[in-house]
Every structure is written in C-alpha cells, then in structure tokens.
C-alpha positions in Angstrom: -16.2 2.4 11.0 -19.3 4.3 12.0 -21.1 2.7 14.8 -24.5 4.2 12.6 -23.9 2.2 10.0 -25.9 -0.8 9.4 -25.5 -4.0 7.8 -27.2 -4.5 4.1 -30.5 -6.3 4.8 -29.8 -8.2 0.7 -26.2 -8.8 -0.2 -26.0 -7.5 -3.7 -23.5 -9.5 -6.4 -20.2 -8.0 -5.3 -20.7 -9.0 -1.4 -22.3 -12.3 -2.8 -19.3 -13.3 -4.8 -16.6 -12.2 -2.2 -18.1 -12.9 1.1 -16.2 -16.3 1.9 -18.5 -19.3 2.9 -17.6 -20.4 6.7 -17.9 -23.8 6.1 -15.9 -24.1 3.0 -12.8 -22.3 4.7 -10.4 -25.4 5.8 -7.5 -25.1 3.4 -4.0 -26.2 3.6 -2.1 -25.3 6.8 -2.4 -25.9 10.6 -5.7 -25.7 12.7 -4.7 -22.8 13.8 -4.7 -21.0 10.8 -8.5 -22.6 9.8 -9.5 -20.8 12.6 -8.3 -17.0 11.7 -9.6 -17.8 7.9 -13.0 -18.9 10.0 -12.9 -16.0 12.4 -12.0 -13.5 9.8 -14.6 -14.9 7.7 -17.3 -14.4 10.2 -16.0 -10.9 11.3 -16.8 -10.7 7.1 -20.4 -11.9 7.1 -20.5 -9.9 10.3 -19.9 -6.0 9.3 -21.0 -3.5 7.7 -19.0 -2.7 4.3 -18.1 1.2 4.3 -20.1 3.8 2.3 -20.1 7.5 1.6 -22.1 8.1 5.0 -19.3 6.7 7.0 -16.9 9.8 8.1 -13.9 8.1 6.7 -15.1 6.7 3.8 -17.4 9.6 2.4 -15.3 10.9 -0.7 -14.9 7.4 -2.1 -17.8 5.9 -3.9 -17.6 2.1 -4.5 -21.1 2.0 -6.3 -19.1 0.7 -9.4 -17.2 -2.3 -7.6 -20.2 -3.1 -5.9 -22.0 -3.8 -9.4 -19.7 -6.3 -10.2 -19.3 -9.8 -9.4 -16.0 -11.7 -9.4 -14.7 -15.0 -9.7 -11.8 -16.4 -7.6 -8.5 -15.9 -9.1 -7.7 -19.7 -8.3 -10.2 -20.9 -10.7 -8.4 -18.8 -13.7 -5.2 -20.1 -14.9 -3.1 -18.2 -17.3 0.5 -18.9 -18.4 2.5 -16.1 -17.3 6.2 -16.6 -18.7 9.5 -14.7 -17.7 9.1 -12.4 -20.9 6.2 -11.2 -19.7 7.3 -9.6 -16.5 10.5 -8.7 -18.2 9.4 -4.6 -17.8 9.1 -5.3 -14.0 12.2 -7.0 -12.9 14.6 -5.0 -11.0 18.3 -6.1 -11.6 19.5 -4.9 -8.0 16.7 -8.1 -6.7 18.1 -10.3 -8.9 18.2 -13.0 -6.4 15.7 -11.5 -4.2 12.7 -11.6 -6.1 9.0 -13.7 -4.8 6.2 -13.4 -7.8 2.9 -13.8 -7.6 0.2 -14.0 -10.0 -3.3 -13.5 -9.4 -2.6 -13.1 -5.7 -0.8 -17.2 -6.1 2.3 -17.9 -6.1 4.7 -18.7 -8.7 8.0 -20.4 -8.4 9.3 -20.9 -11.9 8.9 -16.4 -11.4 10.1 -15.9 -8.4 14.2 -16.5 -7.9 15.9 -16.3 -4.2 18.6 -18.2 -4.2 21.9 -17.9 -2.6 20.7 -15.7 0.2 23.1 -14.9 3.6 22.2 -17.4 6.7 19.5 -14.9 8.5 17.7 -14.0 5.4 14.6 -16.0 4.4 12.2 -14.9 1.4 9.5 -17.4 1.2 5.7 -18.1 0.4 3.6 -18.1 3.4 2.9 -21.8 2.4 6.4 -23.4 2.0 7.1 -21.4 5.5 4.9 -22.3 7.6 6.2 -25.9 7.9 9.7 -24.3 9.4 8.6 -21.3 10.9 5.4 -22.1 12.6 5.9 -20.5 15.7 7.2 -17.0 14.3 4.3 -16.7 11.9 1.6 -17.5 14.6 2.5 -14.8 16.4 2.8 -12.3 13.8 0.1 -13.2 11.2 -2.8 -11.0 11.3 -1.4 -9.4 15.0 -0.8 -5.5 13.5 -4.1 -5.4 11.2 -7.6 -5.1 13.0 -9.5 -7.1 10.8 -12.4 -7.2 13.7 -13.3 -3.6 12.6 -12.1 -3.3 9.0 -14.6 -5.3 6.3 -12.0 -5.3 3.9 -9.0 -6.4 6.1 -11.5 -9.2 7.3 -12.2 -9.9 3.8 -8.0 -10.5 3.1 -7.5 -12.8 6.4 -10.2 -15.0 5.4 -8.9 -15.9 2.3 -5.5 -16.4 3.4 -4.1 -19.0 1.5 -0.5 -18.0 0.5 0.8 -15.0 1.1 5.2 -13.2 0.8 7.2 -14.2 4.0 10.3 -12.6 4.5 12.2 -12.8 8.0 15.4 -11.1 8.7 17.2 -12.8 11.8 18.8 -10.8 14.1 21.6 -8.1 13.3 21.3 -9.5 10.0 21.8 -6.8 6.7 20.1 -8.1 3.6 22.4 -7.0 0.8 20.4 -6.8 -1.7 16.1 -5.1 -2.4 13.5 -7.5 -1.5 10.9 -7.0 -4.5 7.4 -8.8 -4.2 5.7 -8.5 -7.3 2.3 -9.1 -7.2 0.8 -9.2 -11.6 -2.6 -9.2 -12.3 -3.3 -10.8 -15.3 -6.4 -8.8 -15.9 -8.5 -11.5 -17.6 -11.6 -11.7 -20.1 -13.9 -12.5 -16.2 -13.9 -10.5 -13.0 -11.9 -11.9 -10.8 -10.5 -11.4 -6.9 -6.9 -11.8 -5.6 -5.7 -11.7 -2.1 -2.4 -10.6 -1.9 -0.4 -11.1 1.7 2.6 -9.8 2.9 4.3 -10.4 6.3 7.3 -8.8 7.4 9.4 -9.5 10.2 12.6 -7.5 11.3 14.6 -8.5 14.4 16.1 -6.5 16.6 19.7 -4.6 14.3 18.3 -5.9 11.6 18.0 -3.8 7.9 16.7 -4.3 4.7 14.9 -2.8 1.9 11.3 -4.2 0.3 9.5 -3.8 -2.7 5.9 -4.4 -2.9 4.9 -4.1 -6.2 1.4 -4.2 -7.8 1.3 -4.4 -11.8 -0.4 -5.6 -14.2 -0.6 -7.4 -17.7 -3.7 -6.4 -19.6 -6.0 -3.5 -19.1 -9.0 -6.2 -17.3 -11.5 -5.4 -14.9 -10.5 -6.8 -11.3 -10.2 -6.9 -7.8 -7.0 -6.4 -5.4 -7.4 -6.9 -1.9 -4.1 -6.5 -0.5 -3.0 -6.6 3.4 1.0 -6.2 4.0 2.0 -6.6 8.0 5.6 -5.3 9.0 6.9 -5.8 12.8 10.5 -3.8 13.6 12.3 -5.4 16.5 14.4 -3.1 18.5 16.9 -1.0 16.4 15.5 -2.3 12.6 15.6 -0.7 10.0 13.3 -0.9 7.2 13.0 1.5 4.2 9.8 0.0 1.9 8.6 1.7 -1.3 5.2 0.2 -2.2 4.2 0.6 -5.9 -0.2 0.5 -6.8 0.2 0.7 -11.2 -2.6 -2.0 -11.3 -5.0 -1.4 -14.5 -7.1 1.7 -14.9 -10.1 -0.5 -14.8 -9.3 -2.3 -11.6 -10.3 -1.8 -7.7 -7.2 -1.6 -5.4 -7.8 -1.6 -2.0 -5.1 -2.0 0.6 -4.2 -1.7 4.3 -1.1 -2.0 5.7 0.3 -2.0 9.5 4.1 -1.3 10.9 4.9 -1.7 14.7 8.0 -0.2 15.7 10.2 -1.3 18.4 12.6 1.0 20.8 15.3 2.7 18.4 13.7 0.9 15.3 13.2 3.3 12.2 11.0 2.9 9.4 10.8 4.6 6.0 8.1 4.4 3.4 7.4 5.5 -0.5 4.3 5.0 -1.4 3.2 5.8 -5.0 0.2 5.4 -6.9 -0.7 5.4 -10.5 -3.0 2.8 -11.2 -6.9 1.6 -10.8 -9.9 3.6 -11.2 -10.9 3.6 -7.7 -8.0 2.7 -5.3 -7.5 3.0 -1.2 -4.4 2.9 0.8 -4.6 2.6 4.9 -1.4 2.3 6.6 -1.2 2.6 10.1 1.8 2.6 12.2 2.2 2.5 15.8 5.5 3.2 17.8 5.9 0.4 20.6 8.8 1.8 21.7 11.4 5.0 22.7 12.7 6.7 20.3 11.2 4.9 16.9 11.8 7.1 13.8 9.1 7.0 11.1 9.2 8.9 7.3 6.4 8.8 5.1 6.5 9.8 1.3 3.5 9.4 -1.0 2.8 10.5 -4.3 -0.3 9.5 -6.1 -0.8 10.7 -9.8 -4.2 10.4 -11.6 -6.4 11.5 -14.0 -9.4 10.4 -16.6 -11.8 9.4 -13.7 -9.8 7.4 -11.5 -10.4 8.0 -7.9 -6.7 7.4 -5.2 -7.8 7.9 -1.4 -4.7 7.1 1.1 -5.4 7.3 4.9 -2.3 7.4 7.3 -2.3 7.0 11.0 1.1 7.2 12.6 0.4 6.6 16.3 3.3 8.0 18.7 2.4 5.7 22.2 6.3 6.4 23.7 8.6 9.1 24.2 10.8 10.5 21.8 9.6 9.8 19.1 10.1 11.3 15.2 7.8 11.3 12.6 8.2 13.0 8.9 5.7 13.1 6.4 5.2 14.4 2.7 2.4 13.4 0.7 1.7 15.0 -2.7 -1.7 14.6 -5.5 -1.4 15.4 -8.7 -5.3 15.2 -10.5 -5.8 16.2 -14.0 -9.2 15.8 -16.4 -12.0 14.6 -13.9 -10.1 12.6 -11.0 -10.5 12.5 -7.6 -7.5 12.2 -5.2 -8.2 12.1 -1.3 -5.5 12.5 1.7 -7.0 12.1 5.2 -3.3 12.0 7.6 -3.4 11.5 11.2 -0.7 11.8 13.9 -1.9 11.1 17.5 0.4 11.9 20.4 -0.5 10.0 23.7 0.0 11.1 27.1 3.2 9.2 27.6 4.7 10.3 24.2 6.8 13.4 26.0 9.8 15.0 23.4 7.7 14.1 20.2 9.1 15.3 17.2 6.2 15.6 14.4 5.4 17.0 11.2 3.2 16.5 8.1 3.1 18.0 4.5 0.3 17.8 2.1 1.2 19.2 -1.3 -1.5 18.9 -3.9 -2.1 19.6 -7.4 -4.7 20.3 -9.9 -4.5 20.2 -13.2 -7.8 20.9 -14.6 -10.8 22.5 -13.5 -12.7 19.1 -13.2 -10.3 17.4 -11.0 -10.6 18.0 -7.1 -8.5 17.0 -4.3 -9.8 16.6 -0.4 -6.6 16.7 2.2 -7.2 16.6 5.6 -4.0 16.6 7.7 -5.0 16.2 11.2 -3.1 16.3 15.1 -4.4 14.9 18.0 -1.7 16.0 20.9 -2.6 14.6 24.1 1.5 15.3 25.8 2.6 18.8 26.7 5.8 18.7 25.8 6.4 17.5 21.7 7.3 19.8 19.1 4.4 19.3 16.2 3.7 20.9 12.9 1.3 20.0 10.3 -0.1 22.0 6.7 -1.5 21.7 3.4 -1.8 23.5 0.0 -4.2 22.7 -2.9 -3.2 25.0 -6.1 -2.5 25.2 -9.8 0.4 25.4 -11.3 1.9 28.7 -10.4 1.7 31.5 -13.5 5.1 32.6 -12.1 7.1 29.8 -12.9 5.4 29.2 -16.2 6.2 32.8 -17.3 9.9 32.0 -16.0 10.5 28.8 -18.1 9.1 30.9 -20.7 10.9 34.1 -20.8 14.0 31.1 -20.7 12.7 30.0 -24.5 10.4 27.1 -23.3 7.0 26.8 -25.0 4.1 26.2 -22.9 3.3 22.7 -23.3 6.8 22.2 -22.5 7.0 24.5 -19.5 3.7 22.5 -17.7 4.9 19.2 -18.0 8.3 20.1 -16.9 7.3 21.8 -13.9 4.2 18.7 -13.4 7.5 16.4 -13.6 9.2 18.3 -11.4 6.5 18.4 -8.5 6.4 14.1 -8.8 10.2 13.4 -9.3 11.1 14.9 -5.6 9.2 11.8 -4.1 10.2 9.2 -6.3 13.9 10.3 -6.2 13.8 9.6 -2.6 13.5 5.5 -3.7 16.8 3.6 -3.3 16.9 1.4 -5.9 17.9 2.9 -8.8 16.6 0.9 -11.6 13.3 1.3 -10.2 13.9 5.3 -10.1 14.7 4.6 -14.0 11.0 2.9 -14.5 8.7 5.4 -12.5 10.5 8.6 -14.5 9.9 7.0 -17.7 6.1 6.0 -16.2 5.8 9.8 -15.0 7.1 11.5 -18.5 5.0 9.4 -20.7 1.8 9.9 -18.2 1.8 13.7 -18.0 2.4 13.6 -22.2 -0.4 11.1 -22.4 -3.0 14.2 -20.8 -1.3 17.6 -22.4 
C-alpha cells in the first residue's frame, strides 16, 4: 500500500466491528498460533485500510462496506441441513468434500472418508494436533499480512480454517471441493474463511474452493487461501466467488512454486456487489509452469476487481494468462495483471491476455496488463481489448435465421464458456453453464 496513506484518526463502525481486540485473541490451539492471531491482530490496529487514493486500490470504492457494522459469524447459528447445499455438491468429490458455514466448520456437511494413505483433508482445528510441525511452517508463510489490512484482518481471526496435505508422489483420485456457504442472515455478519494447501514434491491433485451462498443477506467474506508446490507438483485449482449480490468478497491468495512444479488456476466470479481477488504467485524454482484463467461476469452495480502478480525469480520459467470481463447495466469490473521477470529469470516464457466486454453504455471496465522485465533473454508478450459485441457477428447469426436477442446472448455465452470449459470437473462445467445462460437471460 501507499506509503502516503495515513491511518484514520476515528475508526468508523465497520473498522470498529472488525478490528480484532488484542487481548481477547487466545483461542484454541498452540502458543504459537496465539501469537500470529496477536501479531496479525496488531499489524490490523496498525495499518492503514486502502482507499481510492491508494494506486492499487483507486477504482474500488468501499464507502458502502465501511457504513456497515458486522457481527461475528460465531455468535449466529443457523441449521444448515444436507438439502440445502444439495445445488452445490459435486458428485466427482463425493468423498472429498470439507464444508463450512459461516467461515466454521461443519462435520455432519463435510464427508472424506476412505481417502488413499498420503491424502489428508482436514479442518485446520482437528489437524493441528497431528500435523503441528507442517502447518507451523506453512500457515501464514506465502501471504504478507504485515502490508496487506485485509490479509491481517484474516490471520487474526484464525480459528479454523481447510487443511489438505498431499504426501509425497501421492495422486489424489478424486476433486478436492471446499465449500465455504454463507448463510446470509437477517444481521451483518463477518466470516473468515482459511485455506492451506500443501503439495509435496510428485504430488497432484485438483481443488475446489467454492464460495456460495443461501439467501440474498448482507455480509462480509474475508477469505485467505495459501498453496505451497513442492518440487514437480502439480496443482490445477478453480476457485468459484457466487456469494450474494449484496455481499463484500474480498480475497487474497498466494502459490509458491517449487523447481519443475506446475500450477493451473480458474478463477470465476459472479457474485457480491463489491468483490476483490489478489493472487500472487511466486516461482521458487527452475522451470515452474503457471496458467491463469479468470472470468468475471457482472452487472446491476456490482463492482469485481482481481489483481494478479505472477513473480518469475528463476530461470525457465512459463507463465500463461487469459483473463476476460463481461459488465452489463452499470457494473464496474477492474483487471490490474502483473508479471515481473527478475534478473536471474534467463529463458522466461511469458504471456498475458485481457479480453473484456461491455454490454451497455453504463458499464466500464479498467485492465491494466503490466511487464516488468529486468533479464535480457525471456520471450514476453502481453495485450488487451475493451469492445462491444462485434456488429459482424451479430449480422452473421442473423443472416443464419437468429433473431437478435438470441444472437447476443449466444455470442455473450460464447465469450464466457471458453474459460469455464477449461474446468475439469465436469459436473461443475454443468452448474456454471446453466448459472451463465440464465444470468445473461436475466439482463436481455
């Protein structure tokens, strides 16, 4: 954040109701994760939060979320039952599902049994007990929370949290989904959601991190998701944000990849009114490979801002990246992408798409793809488009016997369906097409 910035001198009711107390932080777990909540809670009462005069945050307003106050999700109990989360479960992650609601946890949900020796999908809280040492090390290493409010904001109220570890030359046969529901309740309220993912060295699997809800409510999702590649993983993760069009989303996460390791990401975006994505990923190691898909779709006056950072540190390194914005009636969608190149990152293989739509003269889109090369020898390529939909194709589909109506949302479907076909899990294809038909007939 911007080094100009300075703190609020009176903490209005949204910092009031989320900045954690210090000396109410000792929760269940070891000492030494007291002291991260207690660190990360002063690194809270500490910064700055971001506003439109800070360079990366200035085309996303927060003015509404900071007019409201929230209560803590753990003093709200509502009865979620199997039926209701029926429209969510994936049947390839039928044994391979964690679920939590309102950022806690919930057993009698979640259903991972009979995994292979080398697999373990576990709350942070029933984890820690047997995996102590691994989690130490990893929890809250790959996100800077000592510079980012809202990453601060997450660690401190670590209580529970997804844990999934993947031993060594292990292949987890099945999708790892982590559904996080929202319940969206009558009062305000916050929910911390925490992922950490470890990878060891030949290992593979593929995650879900999935962000629903049940009612239409106003609340508050601060999400962090960590994921460590050991040498020669392989991850592919599609991350879902269809939280409720009233609701604040705001997310970071952080991948470090390991010599040979290769990670692939999906990230798409339907939901909240005002929602932020950073993911930053840094390559550790020779020869890491790295593909990035996004895809957010909005519209009323929703607001979807993603920042990527993919750091290339080593040598050989490949990076691909697509992102695309659709914005119809009066929503705002941002893209800010960043690839650095260090000096030591010789026979870099980069490139970055940003493909953006706009559907009405209201909506706007901001994309900013950006390269920072610092090696002389790397092969780089970067570009963006902002447009309408072309008046070519719509006179083709026409002169084929298509009426216009049907021509538009064909060719709006069209644009969306070449990142979400890229997801492996079919049944989850099957839910996003059906989301992405009825969403571009809900605003024709």
């Amino acid at each position: 954040m911007s080094a100009v910035m300075k703190a609020p001198d009176v903490r209005d009711a949204y910092l009031a109701s989320l900045a954690p107390d210090v000396h109410s932080l000792a929760g269940p777990g070891p000492e030494w994760l007291n002291a991260l909540r207690a660190e990360a809670a002063a690194c809270v009462n500490s910064q700055p939060y971001p506003t439109t005069q800070d360079e990366e945050w200035r085309f996303t307003d927060f003015g509404l979320l900071r007019k409201t106050a929230f209560a803590s999700a753990a003093d709200i109990s509502l009865e979620v039952s199997l039926a209701d989360i029926e429209p969510f479960v994936l049947p390839e992650s039928e044994k391979s599902r964690l679920v939590f609601v309102n950022g806690i946890y919930a057993p009698h949900l979640s259903a991972c049994a009979g995994l292979p020796q080398g697999v373990v999908i576990s709350n942070l809280a029933a984890g820690l007990p047997l995996h102590d040492a691994v989690i130490r090390t990893h929890l809250a290493q790959q996100v800077d929370f000592h510079n980012e409010a809202f990453a601060a904001l997450n660690t401190s109220h670590i209580r529970d949290g997804a844990l999934v570890l993947i031993t060594k030359d292990t292949a987890c046969p099945a999708p790892i989904h982590l559904l996080f529901i929202a319940t969206g309740a009558d009062m305000p309220q916050a929910n911390y959601p925490r992922c950490l993912i470890i990878a060891d060295a030949g290992s593979t699997c593929a995650l879900i991190e999935d962000y629903v809800c049940l009612n239409q409510g106003v609340y508050f999702t601060s999400a962090v998701s960590e994921i460590t590649l050991g040498e020669n993983a392989a991850v592919e993760h599609t991350r879902l944000q269809r939280e409720s069009l009233s609701a604040f989303h705001m997310a970071y996460g952080a991948v470090a990849l390991a010599r040979g390791s290769n990670y692939t990401a999906h990230n798409i975006a339907f939901g909240a009114r005002i929602s932020r994505h950073d993911l930053r990923i840094k390559q550790n190691g020779e020869a890491a490979q790295c593909t990035l898909n996004g895809l957010a779709l909005i519209s009323g006056r929703q607001i979807a801002d993603t920042h990527t950072v993919m750091d290339h540190t080593k040598p050989n390194g490949q990076s691909t990246q697509l992102h695309k914005c659709i914005a119809d009636g009066g929503a705002h969608a941002v893209f800010n992408g960043k690839i650095f190149v260090r000096k030591d990152a010789q026979h870099t293989n980069a490139a970055q798409q940003s493909r953006n739509l706009l559907l009405s003269n209201k909506a706007r889109i901001d994309t900013k793809p950006q390269l920072e090369i610092f090696a002389d020898d790397v092969k780089c390529a970067h570009g963006a488009t902002v447009s309408q939909l072309e008046t070519e194709e719509m006179f083709y589909l026409n002169s084929r016997g298509l009426d216009a109506l049907t021509a538009r949302n064909l060719l709006i479907y069209g644009f969306a369906e070449e990142i979400v076909d890229r997801i492996p899990v079919t049944s989850l294809i099957k839910q996003l097409s059906k989301t992405l038909s009825e969403q571009i007939l809900e605003h024709t």
